[in-house]
C-alpha positions in Angstrom: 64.7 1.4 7.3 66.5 0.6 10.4 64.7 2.4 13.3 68.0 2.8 14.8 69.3 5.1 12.4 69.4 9.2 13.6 66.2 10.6 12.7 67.4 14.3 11.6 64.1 16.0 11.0 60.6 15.0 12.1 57.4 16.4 11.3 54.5 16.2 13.6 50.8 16.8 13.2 51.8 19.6 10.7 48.5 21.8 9.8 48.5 24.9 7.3 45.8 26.5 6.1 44.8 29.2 3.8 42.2 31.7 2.8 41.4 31.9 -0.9 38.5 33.6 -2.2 37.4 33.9 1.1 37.3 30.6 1.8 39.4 28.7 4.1 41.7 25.9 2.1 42.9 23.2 4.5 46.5 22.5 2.7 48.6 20.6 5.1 46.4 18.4 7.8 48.3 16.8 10.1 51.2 15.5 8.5 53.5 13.6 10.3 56.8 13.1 8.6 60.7 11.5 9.9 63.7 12.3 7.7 66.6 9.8 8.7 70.1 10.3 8.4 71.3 8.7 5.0 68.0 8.2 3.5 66.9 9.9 0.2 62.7 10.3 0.4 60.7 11.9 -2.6 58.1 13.7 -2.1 55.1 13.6 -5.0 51.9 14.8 -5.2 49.8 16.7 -7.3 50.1 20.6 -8.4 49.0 22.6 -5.8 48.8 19.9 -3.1 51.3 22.3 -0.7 54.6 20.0 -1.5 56.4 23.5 -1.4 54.5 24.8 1.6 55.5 21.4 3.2 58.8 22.1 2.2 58.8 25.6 3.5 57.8 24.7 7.1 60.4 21.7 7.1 62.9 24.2 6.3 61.9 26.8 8.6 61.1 29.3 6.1 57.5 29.2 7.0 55.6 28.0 10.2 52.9 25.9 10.6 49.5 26.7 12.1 49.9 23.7 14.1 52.0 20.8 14.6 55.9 20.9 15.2 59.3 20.6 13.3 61.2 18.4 15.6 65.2 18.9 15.6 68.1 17.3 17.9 65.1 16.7 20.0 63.6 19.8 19.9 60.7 21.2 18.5 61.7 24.4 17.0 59.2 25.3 14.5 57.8 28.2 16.2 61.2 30.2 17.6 61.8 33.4 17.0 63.2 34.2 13.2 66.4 35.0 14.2 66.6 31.5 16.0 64.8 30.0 13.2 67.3 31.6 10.6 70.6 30.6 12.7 69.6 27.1 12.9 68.5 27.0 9.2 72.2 28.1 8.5 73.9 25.8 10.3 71.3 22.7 9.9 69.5 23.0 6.8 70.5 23.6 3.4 68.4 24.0 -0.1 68.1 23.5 -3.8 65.4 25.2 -5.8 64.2 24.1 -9.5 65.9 27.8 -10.3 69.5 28.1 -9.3 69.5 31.6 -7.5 73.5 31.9 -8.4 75.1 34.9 -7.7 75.8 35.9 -11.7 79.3 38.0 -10.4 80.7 35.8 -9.1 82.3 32.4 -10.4 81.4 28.8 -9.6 84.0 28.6 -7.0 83.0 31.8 -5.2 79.9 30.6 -5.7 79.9 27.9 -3.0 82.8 29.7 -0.8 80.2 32.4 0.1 77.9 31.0 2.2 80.5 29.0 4.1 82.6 32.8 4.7 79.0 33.9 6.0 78.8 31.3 8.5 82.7 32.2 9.8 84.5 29.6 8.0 88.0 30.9 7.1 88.7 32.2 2.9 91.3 29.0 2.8 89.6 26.8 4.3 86.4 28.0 2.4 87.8 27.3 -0.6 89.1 23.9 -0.1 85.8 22.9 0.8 84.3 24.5 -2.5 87.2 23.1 -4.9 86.3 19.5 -3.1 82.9 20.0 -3.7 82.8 21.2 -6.8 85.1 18.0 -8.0 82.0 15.8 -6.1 79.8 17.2 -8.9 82.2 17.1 -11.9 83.3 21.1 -12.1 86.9 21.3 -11.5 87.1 22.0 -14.8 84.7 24.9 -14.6 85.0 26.3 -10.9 86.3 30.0 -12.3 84.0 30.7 -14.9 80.8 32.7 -14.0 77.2 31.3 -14.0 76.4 32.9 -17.4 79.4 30.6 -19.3 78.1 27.3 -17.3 74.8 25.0 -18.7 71.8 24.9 -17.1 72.9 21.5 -15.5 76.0 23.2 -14.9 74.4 25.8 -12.8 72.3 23.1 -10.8 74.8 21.3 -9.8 76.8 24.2 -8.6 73.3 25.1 -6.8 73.4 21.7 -4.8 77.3 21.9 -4.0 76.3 25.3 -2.0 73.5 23.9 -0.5 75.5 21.3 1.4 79.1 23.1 1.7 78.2 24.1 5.5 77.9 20.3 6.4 74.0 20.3 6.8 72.0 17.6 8.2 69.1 17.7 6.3 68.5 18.6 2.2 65.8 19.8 1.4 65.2 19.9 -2.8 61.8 22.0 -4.4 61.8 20.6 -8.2 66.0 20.3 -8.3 65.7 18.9 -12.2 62.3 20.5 -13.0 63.9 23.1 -15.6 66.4 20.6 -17.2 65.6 17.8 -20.2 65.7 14.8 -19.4 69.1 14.0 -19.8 70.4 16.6 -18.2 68.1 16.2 -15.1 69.4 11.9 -14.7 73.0 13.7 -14.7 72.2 16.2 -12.3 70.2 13.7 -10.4 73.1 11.2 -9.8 75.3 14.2 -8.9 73.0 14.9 -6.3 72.0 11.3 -4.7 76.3 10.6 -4.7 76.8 13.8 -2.8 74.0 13.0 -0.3 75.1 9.4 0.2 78.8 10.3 0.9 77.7 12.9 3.0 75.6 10.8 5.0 72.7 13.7 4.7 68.7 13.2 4.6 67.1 14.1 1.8 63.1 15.4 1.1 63.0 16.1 -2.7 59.9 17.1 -4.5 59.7 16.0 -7.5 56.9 15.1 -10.5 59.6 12.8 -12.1 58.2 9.8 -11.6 61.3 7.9 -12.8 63.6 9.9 -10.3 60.9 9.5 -7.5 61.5 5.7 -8.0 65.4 6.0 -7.8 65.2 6.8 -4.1 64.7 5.2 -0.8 61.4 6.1 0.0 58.2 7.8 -1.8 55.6 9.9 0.2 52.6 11.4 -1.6 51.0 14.4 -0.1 47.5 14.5 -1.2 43.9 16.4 -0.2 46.3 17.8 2.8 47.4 14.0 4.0 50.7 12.7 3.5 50.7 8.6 2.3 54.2 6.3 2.3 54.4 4.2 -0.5 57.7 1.6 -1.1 59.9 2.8 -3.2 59.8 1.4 -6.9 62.4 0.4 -8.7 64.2 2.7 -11.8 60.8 2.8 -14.3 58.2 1.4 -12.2 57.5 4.4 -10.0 54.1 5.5 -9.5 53.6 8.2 -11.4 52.6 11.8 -9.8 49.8 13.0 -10.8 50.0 16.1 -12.8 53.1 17.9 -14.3 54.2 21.0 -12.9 55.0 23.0 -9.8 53.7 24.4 -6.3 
């Protein structure tokens, strides 16, 4: 990776811990993490590692004990939540394994909502939407309502709201995790065209090993560490180590 390239999001010294039981757990220790603009990283690990707490505190939803989320410069991690939340809207976006449509609305509406939150105009909204929508292959099905679309259908309506306010950094928990196989390399390729023509970076957890090896870079968060490995190519990723989710 060229160091030259705009790092969007860094991660440094990130610590989270715990108590279970009474006992502390030491999750996240230390994790230092860059996010470059363009770049697609996985992020793999074992159940329970913290791959969604990681995520979490990337995306400002959560903050860390220690450690700071870096952005434009500035480490922002621990700002007020109403600071937090504003820059989340206008910086960050998200998919989930679940796609959290609203069911009343249609596809179209769908992704228009979030932009009319953030001040964007209803026209100009819905340009963006029917554009992204087409990105993903639902022209065809941008007025029907979540319950008439497939699962894959759904997801990939989920990922064309997560980016329609122009985000710089995507941040994916399990984005394929309740889809078969076929459906989830669809969906998949969906989601790595939108984030290379929108020049976005990318942290996706994932326990799909073959996925995991489709992207630029693999990190694997383990006993609270985070380890780069190079990226493998289609079929030759390492595999995670246990199915299932944080």
């Amino acid at each position: 990776m060229n160091e030259s390239v705009t790092v969007a999001l860094s991660l440094r010294g990130v610590r989270r811990t715990f108590e279970q039981a009474g006992a502390k757990l030491d999750v996240l220790r230390g994790v230092d993490l860059d996010l470059r603009a363009g770049e697609i990283v996985a992020l793999v690990g074992p159940s329970g590692a913290g791959k969604s707490t990681l995520l979490h505190i990337a995306g400002l939803l959560e903050k860390p004990d220690a450690g700071e989320v870096v952005i434009e410069d500035r480490s922002v991690a621990m700002l007020a939540d109403r600071d937090r939340t504003a820059l989340r809207g206008r910086y960050l976006g998200f998919v989930y394994q679940f796609h959290h449509l609203l069911p009343e609305f249609t596809a179209l509406e769908n992704v228009m909502i979030p932009q009319m939150l953030g001040g964007v105009a209803r026209k100009a909204a819905r340009e963006r939407s029917r554009e992204l929508l087409a990105m993903v292959g639902l022209s065809a099905r941008e007025t029907h309502p979540p319950a008439r679309l497939s699962g894959g259908e759904q997801q990939r309506v989920a990922i064309a709201r997560a980016v329609a306010n122009a985000p710089r950094v995507l941040l994916a928990d399990e984005p394929t995790g309740n889809l078969d196989n076929a459906t989830a390399d669809a969906v998949f390729r969906q989601l790595m065209t939108l984030v290379r023509e929108s020049g976005l970076a990318a942290l996706i957890a994932t326990h799909n090993a073959e996925l995991a090896g489709r992207m630029d870079r693999i990190v694997t968060l383990r006993d609270g560490e985070l380890v780069e490995l190079a990226a493998a190519k289609p079929g030759h990723a390492p595999a995670p180590d246990a199915a299932g989710t944080d």
